[in-house]
C-alpha positions as CSV (number, residue, x, y, z in Angstrom):
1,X,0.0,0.0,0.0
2,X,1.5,3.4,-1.1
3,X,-0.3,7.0,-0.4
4,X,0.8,10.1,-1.0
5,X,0.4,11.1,2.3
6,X,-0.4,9.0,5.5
7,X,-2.3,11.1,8.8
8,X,-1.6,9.5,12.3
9,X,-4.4,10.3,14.5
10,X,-8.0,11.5,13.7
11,X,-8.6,14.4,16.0
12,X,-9.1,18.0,15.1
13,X,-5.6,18.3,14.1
14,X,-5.5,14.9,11.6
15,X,-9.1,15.9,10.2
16,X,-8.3,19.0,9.3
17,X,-5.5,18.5,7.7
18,X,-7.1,15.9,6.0
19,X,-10.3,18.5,4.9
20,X,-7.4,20.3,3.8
21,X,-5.9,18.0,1.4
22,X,-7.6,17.6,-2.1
23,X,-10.0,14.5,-2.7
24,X,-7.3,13.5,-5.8
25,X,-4.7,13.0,-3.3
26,X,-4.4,9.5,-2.1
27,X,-4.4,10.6,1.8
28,X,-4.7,7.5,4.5
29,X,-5.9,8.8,7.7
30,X,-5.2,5.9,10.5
31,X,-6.0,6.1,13.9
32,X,-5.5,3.6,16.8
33,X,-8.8,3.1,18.2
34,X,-12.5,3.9,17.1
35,X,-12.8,7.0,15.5
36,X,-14.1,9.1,18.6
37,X,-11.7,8.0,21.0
38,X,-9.5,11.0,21.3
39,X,-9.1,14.3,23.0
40,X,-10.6,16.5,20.6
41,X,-13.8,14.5,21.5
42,X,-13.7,15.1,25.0
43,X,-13.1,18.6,25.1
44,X,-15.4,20.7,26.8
45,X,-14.3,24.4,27.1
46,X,-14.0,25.8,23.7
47,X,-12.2,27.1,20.8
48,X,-10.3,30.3,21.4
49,X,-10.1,33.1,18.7
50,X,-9.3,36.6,18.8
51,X,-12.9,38.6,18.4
52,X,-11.2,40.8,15.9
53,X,-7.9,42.7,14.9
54,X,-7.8,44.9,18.0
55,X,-8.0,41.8,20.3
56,X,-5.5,39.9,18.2
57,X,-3.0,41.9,20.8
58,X,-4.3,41.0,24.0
59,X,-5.0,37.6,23.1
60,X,-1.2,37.1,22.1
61,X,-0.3,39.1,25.4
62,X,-2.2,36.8,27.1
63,X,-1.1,33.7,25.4
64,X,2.3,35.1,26.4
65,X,1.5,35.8,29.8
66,X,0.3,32.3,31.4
67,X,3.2,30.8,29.0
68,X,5.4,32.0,31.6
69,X,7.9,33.6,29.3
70,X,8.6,30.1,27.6
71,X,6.6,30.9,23.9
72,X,7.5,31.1,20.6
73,X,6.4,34.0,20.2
74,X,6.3,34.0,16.1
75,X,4.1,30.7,16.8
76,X,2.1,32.7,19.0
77,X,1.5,35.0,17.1
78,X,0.6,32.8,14.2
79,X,-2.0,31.8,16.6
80,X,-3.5,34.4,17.1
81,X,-3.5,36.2,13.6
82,X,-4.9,32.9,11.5
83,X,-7.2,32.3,14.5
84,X,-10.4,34.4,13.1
85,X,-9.2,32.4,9.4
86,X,-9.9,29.2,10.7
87,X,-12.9,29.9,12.7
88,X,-14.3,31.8,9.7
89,X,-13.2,28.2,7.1
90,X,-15.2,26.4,9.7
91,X,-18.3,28.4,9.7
92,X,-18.5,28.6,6.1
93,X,-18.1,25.3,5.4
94,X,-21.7,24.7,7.7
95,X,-20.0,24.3,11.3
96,X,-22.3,25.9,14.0
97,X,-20.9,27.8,17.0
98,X,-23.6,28.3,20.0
99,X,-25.4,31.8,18.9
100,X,-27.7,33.7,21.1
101,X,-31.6,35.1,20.0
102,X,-30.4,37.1,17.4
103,X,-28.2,34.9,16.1
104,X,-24.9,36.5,17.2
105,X,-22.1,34.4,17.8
106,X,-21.7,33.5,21.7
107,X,-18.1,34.1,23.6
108,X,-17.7,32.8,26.9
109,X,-14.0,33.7,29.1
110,X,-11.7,31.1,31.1
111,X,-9.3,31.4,33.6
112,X,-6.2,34.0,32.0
113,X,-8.2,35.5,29.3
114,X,-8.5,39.4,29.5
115,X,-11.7,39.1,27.5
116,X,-14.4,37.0,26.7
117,X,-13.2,35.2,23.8
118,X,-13.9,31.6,23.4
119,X,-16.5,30.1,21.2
120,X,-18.6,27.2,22.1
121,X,-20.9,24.5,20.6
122,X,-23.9,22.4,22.4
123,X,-22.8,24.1,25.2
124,X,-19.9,22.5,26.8
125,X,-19.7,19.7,23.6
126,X,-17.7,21.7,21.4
127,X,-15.2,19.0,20.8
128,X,-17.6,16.5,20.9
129,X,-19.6,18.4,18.1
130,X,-16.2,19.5,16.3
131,X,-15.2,16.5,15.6
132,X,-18.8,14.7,14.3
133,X,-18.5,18.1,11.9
134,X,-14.9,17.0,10.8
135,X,-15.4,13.3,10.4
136,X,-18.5,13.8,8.4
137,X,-16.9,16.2,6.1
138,X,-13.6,13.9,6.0
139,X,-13.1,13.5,2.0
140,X,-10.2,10.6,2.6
141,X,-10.7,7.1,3.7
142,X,-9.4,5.8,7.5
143,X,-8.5,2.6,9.1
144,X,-9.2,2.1,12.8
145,X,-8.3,0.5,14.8
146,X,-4.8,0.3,13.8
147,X,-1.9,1.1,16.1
148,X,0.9,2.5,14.4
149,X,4.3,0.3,16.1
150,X,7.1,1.9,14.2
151,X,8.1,4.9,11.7
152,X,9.7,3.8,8.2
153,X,13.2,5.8,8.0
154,X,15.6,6.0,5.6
155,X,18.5,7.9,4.9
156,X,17.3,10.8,6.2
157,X,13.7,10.9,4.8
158,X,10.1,9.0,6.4
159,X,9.0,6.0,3.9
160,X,5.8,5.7,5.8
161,X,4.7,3.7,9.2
162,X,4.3,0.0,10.4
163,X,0.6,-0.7,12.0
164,X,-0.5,-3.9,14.0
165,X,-3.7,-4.5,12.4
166,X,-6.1,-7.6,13.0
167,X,-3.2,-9.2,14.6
168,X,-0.7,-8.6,11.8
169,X,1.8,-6.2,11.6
170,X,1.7,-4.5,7.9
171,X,3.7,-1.6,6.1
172,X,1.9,1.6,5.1
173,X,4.2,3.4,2.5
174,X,3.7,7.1,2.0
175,X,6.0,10.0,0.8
176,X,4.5,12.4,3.8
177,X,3.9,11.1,7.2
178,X,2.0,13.8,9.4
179,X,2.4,12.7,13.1
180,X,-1.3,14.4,15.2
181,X,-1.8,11.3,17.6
182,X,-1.8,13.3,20.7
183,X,-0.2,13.2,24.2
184,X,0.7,11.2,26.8
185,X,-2.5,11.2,29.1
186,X,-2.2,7.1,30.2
187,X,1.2,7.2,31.1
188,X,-0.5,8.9,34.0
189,X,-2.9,7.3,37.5
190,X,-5.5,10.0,37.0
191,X,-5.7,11.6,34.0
192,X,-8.9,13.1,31.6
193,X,-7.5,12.1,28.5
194,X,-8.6,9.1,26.1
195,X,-7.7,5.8,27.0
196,X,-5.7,5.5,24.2
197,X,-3.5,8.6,24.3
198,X,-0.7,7.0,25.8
199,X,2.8,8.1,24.0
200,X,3.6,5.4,22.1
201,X,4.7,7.5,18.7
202,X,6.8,10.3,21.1
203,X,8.6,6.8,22.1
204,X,8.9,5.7,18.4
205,X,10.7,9.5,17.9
206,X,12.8,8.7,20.9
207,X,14.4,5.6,19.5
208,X,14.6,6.8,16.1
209,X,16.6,9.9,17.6
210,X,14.3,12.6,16.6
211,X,13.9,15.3,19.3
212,X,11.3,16.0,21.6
213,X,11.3,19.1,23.4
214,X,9.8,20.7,26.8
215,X,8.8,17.1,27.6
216,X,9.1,18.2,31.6
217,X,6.0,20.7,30.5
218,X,3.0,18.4,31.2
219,X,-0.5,20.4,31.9
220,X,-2.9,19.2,35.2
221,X,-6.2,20.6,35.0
222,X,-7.2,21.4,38.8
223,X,-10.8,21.1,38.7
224,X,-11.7,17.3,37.8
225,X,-14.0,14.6,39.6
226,X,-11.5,11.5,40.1
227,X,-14.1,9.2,41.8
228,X,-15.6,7.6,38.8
229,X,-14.4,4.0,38.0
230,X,-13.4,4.7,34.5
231,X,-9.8,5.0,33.2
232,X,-10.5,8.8,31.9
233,X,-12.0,10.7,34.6
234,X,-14.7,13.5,34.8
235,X,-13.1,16.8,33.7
236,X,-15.3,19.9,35.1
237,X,-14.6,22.6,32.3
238,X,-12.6,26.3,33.1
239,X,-16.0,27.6,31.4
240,X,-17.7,26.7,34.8
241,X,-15.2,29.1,36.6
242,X,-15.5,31.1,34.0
243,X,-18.8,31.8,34.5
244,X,-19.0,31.3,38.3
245,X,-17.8,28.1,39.7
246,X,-16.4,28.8,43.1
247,X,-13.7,26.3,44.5
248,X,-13.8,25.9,48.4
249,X,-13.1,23.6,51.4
250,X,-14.8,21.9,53.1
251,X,-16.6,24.9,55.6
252,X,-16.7,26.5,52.3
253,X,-13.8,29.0,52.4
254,X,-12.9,30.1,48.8
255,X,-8.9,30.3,50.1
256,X,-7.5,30.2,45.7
257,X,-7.1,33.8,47.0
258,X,-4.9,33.3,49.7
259,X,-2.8,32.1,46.5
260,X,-3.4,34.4,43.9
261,X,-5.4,37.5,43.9
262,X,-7.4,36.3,40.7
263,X,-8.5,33.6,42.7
264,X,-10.8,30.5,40.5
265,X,-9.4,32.5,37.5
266,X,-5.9,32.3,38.2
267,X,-4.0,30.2,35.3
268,X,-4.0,26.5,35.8
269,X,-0.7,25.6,36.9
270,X,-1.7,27.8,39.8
271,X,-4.8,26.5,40.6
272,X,-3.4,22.9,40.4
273,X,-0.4,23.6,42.9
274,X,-2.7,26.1,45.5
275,X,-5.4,22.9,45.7
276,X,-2.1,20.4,46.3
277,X,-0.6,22.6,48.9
278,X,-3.6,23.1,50.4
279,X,-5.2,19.6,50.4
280,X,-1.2,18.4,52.4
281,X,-1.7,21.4,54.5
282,X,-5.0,21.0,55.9
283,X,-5.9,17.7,55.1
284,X,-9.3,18.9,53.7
285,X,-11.3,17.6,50.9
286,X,-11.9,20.5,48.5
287,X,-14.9,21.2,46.7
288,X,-16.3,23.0,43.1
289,X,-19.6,24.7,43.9
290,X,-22.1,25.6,41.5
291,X,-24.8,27.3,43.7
292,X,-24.5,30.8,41.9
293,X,-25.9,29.0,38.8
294,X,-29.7,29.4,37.8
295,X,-30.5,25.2,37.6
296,X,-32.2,25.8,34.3
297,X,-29.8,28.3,32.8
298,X,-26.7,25.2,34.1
299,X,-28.5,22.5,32.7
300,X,-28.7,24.5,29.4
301,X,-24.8,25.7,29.3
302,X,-23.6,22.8,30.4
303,X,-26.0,19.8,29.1
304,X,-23.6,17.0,29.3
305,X,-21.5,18.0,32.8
306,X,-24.8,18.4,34.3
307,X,-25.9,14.8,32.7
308,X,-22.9,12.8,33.9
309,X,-22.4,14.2,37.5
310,X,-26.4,13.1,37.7
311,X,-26.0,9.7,36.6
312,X,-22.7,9.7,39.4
313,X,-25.6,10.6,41.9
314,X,-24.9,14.4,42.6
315,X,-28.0,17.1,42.1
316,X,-26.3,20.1,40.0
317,X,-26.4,22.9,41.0
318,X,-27.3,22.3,44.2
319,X,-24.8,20.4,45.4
320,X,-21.1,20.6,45.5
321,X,-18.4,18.1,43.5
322,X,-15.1,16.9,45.1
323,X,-12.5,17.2,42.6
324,X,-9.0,17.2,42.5
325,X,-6.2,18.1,40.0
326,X,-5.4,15.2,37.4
327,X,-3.3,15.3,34.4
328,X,-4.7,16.9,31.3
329,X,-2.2,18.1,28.5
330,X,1.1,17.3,27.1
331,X,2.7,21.0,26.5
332,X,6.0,19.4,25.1
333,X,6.1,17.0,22.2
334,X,7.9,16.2,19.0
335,X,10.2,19.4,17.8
336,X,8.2,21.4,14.3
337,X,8.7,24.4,13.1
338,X,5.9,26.9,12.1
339,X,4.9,24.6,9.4
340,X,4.4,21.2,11.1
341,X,7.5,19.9,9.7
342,X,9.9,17.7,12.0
343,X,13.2,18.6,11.6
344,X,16.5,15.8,10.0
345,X,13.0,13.9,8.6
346,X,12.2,14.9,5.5
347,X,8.4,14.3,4.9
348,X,7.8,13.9,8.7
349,X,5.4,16.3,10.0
350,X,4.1,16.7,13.1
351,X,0.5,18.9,14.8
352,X,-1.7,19.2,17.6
353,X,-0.9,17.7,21.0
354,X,1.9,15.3,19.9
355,X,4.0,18.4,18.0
356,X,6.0,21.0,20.2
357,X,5.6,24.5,18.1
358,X,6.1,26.3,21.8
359,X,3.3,27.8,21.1
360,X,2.2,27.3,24.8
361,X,5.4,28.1,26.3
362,X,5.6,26.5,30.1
363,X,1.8,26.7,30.7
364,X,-1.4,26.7,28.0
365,X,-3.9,29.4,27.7
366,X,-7.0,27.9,28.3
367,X,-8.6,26.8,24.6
368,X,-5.6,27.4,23.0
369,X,-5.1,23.8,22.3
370,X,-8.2,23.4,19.4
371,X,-7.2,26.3,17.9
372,X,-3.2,25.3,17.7
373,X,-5.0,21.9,16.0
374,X,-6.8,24.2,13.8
375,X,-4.0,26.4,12.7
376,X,-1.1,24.6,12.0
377,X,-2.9,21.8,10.6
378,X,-3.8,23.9,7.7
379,X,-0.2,25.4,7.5
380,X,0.9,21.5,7.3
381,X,-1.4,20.7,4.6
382,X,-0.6,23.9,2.3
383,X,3.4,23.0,3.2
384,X,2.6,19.4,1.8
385,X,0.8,20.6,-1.1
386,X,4.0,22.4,-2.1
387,X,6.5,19.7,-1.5
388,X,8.1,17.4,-4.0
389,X,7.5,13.8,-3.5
390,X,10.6,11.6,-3.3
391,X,9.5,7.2,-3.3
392,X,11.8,5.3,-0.8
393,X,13.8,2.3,-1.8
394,X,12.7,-0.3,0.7
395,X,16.1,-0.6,2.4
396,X,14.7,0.9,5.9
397,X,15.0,-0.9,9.0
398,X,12.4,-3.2,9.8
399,X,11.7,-3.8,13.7
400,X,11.0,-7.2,14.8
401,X,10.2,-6.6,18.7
402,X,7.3,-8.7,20.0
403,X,4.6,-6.2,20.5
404,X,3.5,-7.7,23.7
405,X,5.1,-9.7,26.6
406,X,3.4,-11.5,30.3
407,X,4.0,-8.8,32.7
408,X,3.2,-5.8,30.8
409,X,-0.1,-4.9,31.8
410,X,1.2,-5.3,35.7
411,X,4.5,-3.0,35.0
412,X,2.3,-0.4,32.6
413,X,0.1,0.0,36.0
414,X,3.2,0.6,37.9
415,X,4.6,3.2,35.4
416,X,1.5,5.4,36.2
417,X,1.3,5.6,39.8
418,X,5.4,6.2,39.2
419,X,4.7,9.3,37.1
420,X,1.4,10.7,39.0
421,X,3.5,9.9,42.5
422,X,7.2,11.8,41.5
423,X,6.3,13.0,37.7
424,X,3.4,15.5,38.4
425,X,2.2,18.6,40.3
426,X,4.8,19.1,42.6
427,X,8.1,17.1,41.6
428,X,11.4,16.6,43.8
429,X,14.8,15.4,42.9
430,X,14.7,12.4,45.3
431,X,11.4,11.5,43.4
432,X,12.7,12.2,39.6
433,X,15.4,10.5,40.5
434,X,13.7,7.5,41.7
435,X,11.4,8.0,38.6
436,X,14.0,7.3,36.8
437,X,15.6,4.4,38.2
438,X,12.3,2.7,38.3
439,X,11.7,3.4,34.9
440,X,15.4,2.3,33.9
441,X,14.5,-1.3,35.7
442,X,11.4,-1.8,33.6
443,X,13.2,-0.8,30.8
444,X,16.1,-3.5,31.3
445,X,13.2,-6.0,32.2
446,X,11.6,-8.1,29.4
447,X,9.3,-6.5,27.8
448,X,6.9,-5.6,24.4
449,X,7.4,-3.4,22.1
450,X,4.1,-0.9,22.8
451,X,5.2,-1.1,26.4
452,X,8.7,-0.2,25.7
453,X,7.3,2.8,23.7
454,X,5.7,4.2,26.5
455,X,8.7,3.9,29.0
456,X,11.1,5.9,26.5
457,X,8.4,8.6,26.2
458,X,8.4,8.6,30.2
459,X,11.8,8.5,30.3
460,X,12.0,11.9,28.6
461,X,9.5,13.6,30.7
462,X,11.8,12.9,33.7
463,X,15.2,13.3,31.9
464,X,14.0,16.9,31.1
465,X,12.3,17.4,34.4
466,X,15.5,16.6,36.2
467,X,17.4,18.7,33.9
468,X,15.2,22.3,34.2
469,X,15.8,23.0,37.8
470,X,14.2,26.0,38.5
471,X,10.2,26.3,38.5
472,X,8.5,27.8,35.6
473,X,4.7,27.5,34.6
474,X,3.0,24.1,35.2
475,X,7.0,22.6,36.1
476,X,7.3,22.9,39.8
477,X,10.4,21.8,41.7
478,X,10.2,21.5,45.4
């Protein structure tokens, strides 16, 4: 099988690309799992875009601001400037943002933002109702449910990828690979990512010596319910704080402010650390409250929050929701410039959560991250459409790991409590240190391939958490 170009990963930053890419291209979009399963369909919040051209400033200023000093800021403000662009491509092409009466477009604000700038759909769906609008408009065929175990190299240039598919492993040949499968949310214990966001291709791009870069920045939202007994837990969208969700203990003391003067709008990393401190301070649970929300005007805005914390037995608004931080976004990923394209690879591209434009610097604006899938997926796809394609001879190296070995599931456990336990909010050098040595052990242990892929890609989180020793954004050394 040959395409001209092969997508890994069908979230908002694969399926755009893809919509961007010409039916006469032979385009292969393949994705691990079933065609939902993926971040872009749980995201709650919102797509952020500057309103207009005189917000275009503040919005990169504040882009800037909860990046702690860390961003690009030419990829920021490529952000912001091709933000109303996409949004606009969306809307023309039949996508429908949540209007009011008249049928003006509806902006909501989240923690960071100096305005209110963020659109929404169904409420708090927009992901959910993104991604039904991209996969129904996707002009290029797909194969689920095929988990992509190695990247075709040679002499310099990507020949395509190896899947394991209905129990075989195949080759998918392709003169451009573009690389959008996402984080690394199940290398963690508690995490609000898809189950099968796990970090196997950032471990491909480790072996293969590609680099990764800011892999010590990984995001923890601080407001998400924990008790459920699924693997992805309940995320409580910034939306509700941005509209008047109040965190407190348990006598009901909103004490964010004893942190930060913004209080339940502070930027994330700040609100993750104040709740940990707190919580090892006073041993109290800690609490979002909804009670300044009208019940009907809740169950409107937020139709499916308000649907799953019923069915987990809790009456919203009336009652409060234990949560607790968890992890929710990998900041870091696999080096691009402003174009997608991965550097020493040529025709390897990379976008969305798995790519590392530094666009987000050491902490993400909230609803940043559909936009950055927006934007430089389209800047990939009109980079590809000007590139010259170059076939491979078939002398790559083939891998011939066993995918699986007894033990793996036990040791893949292990590696999460690791990384939530030493590798999360609040990180020491006894505990990246031991991090590491645990992670070295499993490494040297027998083990599958997909298993292995996911220890390298934890292995760099902690090598360049140990290596940035001062604090900056959501990395916090005690």
């Amino acid at each position: 099988m040959h395409y001209d170009t092969v997508i890994v990963g069908a979230g908002v930053a694969g399926l755009y690309t893809a919509l961007n890419l010409p039916k006469d291209r032979k385009v292969l979009i393949v994705n691990k799992t079933r065609p939902w399963e993926c971040n872009t369909y749980y995201a709650q919040g919102g797509v952020t875009t500057a309103r207009d051209a005189q917000d275009i400033p503040a919005h990169i200023a504040d882009t800037l601001e909860a990046g702690a000093g860390m961003c690009n800021e030419a990829a920021v403000r490529v952000l912001s400037e091709t933000s109303r662009e996409v949004i606009d491509d969306l809307i023309a092409k039949g996508f429908a943002f949540d209007t009011d009466a008249e049928g003006k477009l509806l902006y909501t604000k989240e923690a960071a933002h100096s305005a209110n700038r963020i659109l929404h759909a169904g409420g708090d769906a927009t992901g959910r109702y993104l991604h039904h609008f991209l996969l129904a408009h996707n002009p290029h065929p797909m194969l689920a449910n095929a988990t992509v175990v190695d990247l075709l190299i040679e002499e310099g240039r990507v020949c395509g990828v190896e899947v394991f598919y209905k129990g075989e492993r195949r080759e998918i040949l392709a003169d451009q690979v573009i690389l959008a499968s996402g984080g690394v949310g199940s290398l963690y214990q508690f995490h609000t990512n898809a189950y099968s966001i796990s970090g196997d291709i950032q471990g491909i791009c480790v072996e293969k010596g590609i680099e990764l870069e800011f892999m010590e920045m990984m995001q923890f939202h601080p407001t998400v319910y924990i008790g459920n007994n699924s693997v992805r837990k309940q995320l409580l969208s910034e939306a509700l704080r941005g509209e008047g969700a109040k965190i407190e203990d348990e006598a009901g003391r909103r004490f964010l402010f004893d942190y930060d003067p913004r209080g339940e709008l502070a930027p994330r990393d700040i609100v993750s650390r104040a709740l940990f401190d707190y919580r090892e301070k006073t041993q109290q649970q800690i609490y979002l409250s909804f009670r300044d929300f009208d019940p009907e005007y809740f169950r409107k805005r937020f139709p499916n929050i308000s649907a799953n914390l019923k069915d987990m037995g809790y009456d919203i608004p009336q009652d409060r929701v234990p949560i607790s931080p968890a992890f929710h976004y990998a900041i870091g990923g696999i080096k691009t410039d402003l174009d997608g394209k991965v550097p020493g690879v040529e025709g390897l591209y990379a976008i969305g959560e798995a790519a590392s434009t530094v666009v987000h610097g050491a902490n993400r604006l909230a609803s940043n991250s559909l936009l950055e899938g927006l934007v430089f997926a389209r800047r990939a796809a009109e980079t590809i459409l000007g590139e010259r394609s170059r076939r491979c001879h078939g002398t790559y190296k083939r891998n011939d790991e066993p995918l699986f070995l007894d033990g793996d599931k036990e040791k893949k456990e292990r590696l999460r409590r690791i990384m939530w336990q030493y590798v999360s909010i609040v990180r020491t050098t006894e505990g990246l240190e031991r991090a590491r040595d645990e992670i070295a052990s499993m490494l040297a242990s027998p083990i599958g391939r997909l298993l292995k892929l996911r220890l390298l890609t934890a292995r760099e989180i902690v090598r360049s958490a140990l290596a940035r020793r001062e604090s900056v954004g959501v990395h916090y050394r005690e």
